[in-house]
C-alpha positions as CSV (number, residue, x, y, z in Angstrom):
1,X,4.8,-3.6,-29.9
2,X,5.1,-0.2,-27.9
3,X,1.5,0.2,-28.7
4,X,0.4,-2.8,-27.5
5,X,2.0,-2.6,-24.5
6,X,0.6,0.7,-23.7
7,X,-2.8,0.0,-24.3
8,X,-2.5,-3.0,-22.0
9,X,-0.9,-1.3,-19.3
10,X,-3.9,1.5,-19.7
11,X,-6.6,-1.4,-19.9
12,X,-5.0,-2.8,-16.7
13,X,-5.2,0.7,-14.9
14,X,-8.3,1.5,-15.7
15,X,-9.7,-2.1,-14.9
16,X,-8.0,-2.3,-11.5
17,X,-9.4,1.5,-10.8
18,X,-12.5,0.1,-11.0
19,X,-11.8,-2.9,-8.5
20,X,-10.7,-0.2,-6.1
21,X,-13.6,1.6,-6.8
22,X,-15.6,-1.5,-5.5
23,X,-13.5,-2.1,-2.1
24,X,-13.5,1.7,-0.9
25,X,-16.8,1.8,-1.0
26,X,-16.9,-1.4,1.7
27,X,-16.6,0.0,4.9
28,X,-15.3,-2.0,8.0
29,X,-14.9,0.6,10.5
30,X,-15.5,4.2,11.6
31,X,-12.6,6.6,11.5
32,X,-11.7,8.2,15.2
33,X,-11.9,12.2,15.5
34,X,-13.1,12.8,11.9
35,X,-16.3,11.4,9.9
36,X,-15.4,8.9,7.7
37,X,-14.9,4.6,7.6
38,X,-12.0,3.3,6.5
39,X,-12.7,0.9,4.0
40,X,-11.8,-2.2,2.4
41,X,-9.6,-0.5,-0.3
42,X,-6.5,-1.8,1.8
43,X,-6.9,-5.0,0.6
44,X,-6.5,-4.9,-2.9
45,X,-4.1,-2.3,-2.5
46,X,-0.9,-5.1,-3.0
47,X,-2.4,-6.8,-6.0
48,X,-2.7,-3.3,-8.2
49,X,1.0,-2.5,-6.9
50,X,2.2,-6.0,-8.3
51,X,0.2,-5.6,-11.7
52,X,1.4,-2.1,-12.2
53,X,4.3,0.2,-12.2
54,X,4.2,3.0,-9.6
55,X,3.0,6.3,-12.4
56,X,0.3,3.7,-13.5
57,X,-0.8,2.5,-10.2
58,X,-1.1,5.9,-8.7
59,X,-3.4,7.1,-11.3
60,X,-5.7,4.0,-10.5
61,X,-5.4,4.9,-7.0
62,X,-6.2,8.8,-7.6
63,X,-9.0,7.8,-9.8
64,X,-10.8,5.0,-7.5
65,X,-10.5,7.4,-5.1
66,X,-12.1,10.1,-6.3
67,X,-15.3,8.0,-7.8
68,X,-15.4,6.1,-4.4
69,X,-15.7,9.7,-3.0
70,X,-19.5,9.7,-4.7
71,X,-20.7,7.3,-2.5
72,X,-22.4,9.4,0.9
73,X,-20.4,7.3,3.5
74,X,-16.7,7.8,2.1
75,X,-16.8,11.8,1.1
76,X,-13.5,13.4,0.7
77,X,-11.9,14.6,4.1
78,X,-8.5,15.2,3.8
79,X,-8.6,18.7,2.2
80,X,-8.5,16.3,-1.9
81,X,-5.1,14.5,-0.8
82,X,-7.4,11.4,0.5
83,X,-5.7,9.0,-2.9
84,X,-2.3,9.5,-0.6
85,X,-2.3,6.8,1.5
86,X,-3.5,4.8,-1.1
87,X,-1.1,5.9,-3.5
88,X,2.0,5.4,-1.2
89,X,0.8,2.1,-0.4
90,X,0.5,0.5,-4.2
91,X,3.8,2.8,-4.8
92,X,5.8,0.9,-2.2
93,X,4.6,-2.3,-3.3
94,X,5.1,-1.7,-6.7
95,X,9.0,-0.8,-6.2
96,X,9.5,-3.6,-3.6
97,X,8.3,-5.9,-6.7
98,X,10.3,-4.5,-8.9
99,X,13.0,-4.6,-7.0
100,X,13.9,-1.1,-6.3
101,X,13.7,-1.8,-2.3
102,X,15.9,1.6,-1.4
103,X,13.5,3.5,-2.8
104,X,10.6,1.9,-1.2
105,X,13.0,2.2,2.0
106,X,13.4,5.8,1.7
107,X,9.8,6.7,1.0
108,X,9.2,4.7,4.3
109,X,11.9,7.0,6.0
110,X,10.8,10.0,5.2
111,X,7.0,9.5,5.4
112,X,8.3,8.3,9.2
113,X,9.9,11.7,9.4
114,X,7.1,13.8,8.2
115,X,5.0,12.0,11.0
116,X,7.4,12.9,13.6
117,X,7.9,16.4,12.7
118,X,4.8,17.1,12.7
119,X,3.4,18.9,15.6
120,X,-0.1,17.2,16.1
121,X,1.2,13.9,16.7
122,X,2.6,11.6,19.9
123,X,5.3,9.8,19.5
124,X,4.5,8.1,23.2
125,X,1.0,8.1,23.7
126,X,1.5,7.5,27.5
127,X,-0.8,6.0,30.2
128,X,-4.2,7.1,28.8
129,X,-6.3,4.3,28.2
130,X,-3.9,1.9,29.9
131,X,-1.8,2.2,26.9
132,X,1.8,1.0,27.6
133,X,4.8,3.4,27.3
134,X,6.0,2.1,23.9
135,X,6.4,4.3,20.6
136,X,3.1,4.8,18.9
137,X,5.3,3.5,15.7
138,X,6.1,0.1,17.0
139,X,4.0,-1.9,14.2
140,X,5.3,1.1,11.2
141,X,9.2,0.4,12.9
142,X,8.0,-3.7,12.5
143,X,7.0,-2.9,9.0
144,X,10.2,-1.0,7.8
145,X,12.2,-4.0,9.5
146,X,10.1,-6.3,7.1
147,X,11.0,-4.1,4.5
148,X,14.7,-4.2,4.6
149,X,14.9,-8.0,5.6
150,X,15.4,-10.7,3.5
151,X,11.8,-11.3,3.2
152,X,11.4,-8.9,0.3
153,X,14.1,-10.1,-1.9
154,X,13.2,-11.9,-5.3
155,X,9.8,-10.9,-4.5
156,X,9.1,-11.0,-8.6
157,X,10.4,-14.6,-9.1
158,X,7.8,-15.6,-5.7
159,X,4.9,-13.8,-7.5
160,X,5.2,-15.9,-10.4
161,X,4.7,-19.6,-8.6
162,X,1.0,-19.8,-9.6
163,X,0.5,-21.7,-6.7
164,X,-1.8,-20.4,-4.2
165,X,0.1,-22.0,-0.9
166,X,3.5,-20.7,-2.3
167,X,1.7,-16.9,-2.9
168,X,0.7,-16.4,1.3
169,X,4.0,-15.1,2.2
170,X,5.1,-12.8,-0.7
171,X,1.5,-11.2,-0.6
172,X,1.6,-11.0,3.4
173,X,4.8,-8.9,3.4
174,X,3.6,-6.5,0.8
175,X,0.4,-6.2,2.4
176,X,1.7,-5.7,5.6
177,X,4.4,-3.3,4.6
178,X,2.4,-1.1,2.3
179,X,-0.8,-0.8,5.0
180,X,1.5,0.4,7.5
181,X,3.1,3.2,5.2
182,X,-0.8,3.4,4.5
183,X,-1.7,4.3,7.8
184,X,1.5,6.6,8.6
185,X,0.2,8.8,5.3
186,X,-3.4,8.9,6.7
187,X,-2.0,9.8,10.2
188,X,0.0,13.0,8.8
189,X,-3.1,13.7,7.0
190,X,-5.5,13.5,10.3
191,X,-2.9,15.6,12.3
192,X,-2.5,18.1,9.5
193,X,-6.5,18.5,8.7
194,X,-7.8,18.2,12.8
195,X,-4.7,20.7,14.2
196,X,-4.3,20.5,17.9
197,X,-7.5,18.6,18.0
198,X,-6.0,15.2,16.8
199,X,-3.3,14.7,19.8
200,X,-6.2,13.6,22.1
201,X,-7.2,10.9,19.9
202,X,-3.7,9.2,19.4
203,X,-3.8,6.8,22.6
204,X,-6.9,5.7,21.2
205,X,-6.1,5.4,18.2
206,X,-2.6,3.5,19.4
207,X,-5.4,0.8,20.6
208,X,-7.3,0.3,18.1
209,X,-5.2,0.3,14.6
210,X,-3.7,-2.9,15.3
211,X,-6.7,-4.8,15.1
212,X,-7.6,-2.4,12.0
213,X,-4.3,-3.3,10.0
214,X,-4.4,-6.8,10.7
215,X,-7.9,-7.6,9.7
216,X,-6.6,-5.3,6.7
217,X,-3.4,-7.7,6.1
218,X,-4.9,-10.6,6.0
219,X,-8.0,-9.9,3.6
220,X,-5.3,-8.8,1.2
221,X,-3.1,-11.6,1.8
222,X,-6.1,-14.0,1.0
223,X,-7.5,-12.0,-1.7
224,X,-4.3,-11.3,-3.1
225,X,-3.0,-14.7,-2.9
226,X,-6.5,-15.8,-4.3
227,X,-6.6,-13.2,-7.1
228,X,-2.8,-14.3,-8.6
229,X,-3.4,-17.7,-8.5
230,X,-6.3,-17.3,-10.8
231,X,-5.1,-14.8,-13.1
232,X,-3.7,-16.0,-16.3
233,X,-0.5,-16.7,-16.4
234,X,-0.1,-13.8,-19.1
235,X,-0.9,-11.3,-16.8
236,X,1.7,-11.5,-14.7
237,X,4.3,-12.5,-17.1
238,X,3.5,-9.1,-18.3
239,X,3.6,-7.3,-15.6
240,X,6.4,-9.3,-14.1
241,X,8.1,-11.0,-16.7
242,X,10.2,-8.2,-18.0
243,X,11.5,-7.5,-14.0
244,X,12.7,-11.3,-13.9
245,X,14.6,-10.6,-17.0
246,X,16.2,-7.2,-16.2
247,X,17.5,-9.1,-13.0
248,X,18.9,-11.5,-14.3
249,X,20.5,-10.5,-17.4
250,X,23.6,-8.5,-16.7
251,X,23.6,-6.3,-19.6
252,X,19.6,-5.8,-19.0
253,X,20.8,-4.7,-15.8
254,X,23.5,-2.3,-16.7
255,X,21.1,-0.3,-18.4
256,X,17.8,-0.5,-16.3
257,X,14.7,-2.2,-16.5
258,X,13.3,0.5,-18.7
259,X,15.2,0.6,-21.2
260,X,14.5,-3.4,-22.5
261,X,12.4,-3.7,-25.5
């Protein structure tokens, strides 16, 4: 049974690698202050983070990445640590899913810590470009507020409806929360790689992403909400089914989720 379960979890990685592959090579818009698009990747981001643990969906999201890096308009940039944002994007999902939202809090925390440490970046981005005097982090700040509401409790037993109408706002939340630790990671990244270079492109930046992680949120809240409904009901059960049962099962839960059979 321990076998089986493996190879599905392995078949499932591999499989939803090779979906990633497919939307980061789909650019939708140009990067600012350093060659590159950012890509459609964002948007299938939740649905590998509800299908797999956070170990298995990293290793899809390090592997997409690096074939997607074949294609001339999406070459690596970010000195080989370009699967990051991805990575802590499917990772929060996937612990937000499984009901592990402290951790998923923390990693928010201290990716919002790194980003303010860090020497190349604006917190305020000022009056340049008309942009008003508000903290650059105002949509991350929204996102960990999502994060620790209400909203992402019983997110497994939600997943699980089959119903596409009843699917919207689970998927919305996740894709809304993991884009924005998304684009906190690729920030740090930009600031890191560019130097002293990147803190003239923040207040444009500050205008545009926005529009950028919307468009992003809601093509994964339709695909997403599209992609579950569809799936067999086996799927999730397996990828899903055991988290319903550690939580409610108060021995299950005494011990952990991994330890069930």
């Amino acid at each position: 049974m321990r076998y089986n379960t493996d190879t599905r979890k392995l078949t499932l990685t591999a499989t939803l690698a090779a979906v990633y592959v497919v939307f980061r090579a789909i650019p939708i818009d140009q990067l600012i202050g350093i060659n590159g698009t950012i890509t459609a990747a964002g948007m299938i981001a939740p649905i590998i983070g509800i299908l797999l643990e956070p170990a298995y969906g990293i290793v899809a999201i390090f592997t997409g990445t690096l074939v997607a890096s074949l294609f001339p308009w999406n070459p690596i940039k970010f000195a080989g640590l370009d699967f990051l944002p991805g990575a802590l994007n499917v990772a929060l999902v996937s612990l937000a899913v499984r009901g592990r939202r402290s951790e998923a809090t923390l990693m928010f925390l201290i990716t919002i810590v790194l980003f303010i440490i860090n020497p190349y970046t604006s917190i305020f981005v000022g009056s340049s470009l008309l942009s008003p005097p508000i903290p650059y982090l105002w949509m991350h700040l929204a996102a960990l507020v999502v994060l620790v509401s209400p909203l992402t409790k019983d997110l497994s037993a939600r997943l699980t409806s089959h119903q596409y109408a009843s699917l919207i706002r689970p998927v919305a939340v996740l894709a809304f929360t993991g884009t924005m630790i998304e684009h906190l990671t690729g920030g740090i990244l930009f600031a890191t790689v560019v130097g002293k270079g990147a803190l003239k492109f923040w207040p444009v930046i500050f205008a545009v992403y926005p529009i950028e992680r919307t468009i992003l949120v809601i093509g994964a809240t339709l695909i997403g909400a599209t992609l579950l409904s569809l799936l067999r009901p086996a799927v999730i059960e397996g990828s899903l089914g055991r988290v319903r049962k550690w939580m409610s099962d108060p021995i299950a839960n005494a011990t952990g989720p991994n330890e069930l059979a």
